[in-house]
C-alpha positions in Angstrom: 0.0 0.0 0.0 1.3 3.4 -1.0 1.8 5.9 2.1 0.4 9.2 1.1 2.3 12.3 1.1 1.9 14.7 3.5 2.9 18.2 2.7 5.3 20.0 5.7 3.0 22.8 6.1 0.2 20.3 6.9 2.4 18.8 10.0 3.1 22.6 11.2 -0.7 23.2 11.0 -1.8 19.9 12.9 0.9 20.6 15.6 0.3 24.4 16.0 -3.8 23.7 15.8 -3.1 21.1 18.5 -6.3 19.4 18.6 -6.3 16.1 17.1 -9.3 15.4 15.5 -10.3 14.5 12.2 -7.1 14.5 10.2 -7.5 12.7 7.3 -10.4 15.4 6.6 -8.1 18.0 7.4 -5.2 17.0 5.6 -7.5 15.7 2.3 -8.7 19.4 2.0 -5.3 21.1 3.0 -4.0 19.6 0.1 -6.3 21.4 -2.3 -4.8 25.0 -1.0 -1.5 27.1 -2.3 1.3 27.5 -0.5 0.5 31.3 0.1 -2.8 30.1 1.8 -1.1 28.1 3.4 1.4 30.2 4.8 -1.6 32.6 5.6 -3.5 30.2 7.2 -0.4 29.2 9.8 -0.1 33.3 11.0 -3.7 32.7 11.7 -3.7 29.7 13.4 -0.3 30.8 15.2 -2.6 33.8 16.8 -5.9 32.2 16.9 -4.4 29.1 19.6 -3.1 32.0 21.9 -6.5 33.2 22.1 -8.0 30.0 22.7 -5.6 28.1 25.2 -8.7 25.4 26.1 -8.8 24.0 22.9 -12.0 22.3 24.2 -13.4 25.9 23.0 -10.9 25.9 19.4 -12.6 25.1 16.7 -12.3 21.6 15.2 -9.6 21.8 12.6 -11.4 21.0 9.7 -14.6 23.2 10.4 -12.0 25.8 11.1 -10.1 24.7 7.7 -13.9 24.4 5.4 -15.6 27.6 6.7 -12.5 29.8 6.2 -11.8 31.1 9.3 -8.5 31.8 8.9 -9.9 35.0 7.6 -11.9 35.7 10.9 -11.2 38.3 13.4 -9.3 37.4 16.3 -10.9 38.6 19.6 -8.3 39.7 21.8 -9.7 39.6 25.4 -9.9 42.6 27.5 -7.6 42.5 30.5 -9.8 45.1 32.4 -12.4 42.3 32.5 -9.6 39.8 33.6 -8.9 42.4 36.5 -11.9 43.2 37.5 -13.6 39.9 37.8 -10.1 38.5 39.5 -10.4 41.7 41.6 -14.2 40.1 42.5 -12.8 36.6 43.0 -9.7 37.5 45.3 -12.7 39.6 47.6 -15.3 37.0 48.3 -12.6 34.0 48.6 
């Protein structure tokens, strides 16, 4: 049986992404992109996992791969709601 290739990008995609589900999906419609996309879509991914650092709430690789949302704004949270609710926390523990 013939081992498929994988392209490089792919492997720094599924390790950045981090959450290991549905490869063969992934990797089946990776394959159909340029390398600029490509390239795009890693700067994405690169900034969209430090936003998300549960990947419980990351998007599943391929949904995030079909429905483009590499092109999605990235939601940078505000840390004067990180203050102020661990300002609440630290009073009532």
């Amino acid at each position: 049986m013939r081992k498929e290739y994988t392209h490089p990008f792919f492997e720094m995609f599924w390790d950045l992404y981090d959450k290991k589900v549905e490869r063969k999906k992934c990797e089946k419609l990776w394959n159909k992109f340029d390398n600029n996309l490509r390239y795009e879509i890693i700067e994405h991914v690169n900034k969209y996992v430090k936003t998300t650092p549960n990947k419980r709430y990351r998007k599943n690789p391929f949904n995030y791969l079909y429905n483009e949302c590499y092109y999605d704004e990235i939601i940078q949270e505000d840390n004067r709601h990180n203050e102020a609710f661990q300002h609440i926390i630290n009073h009532y523990s």
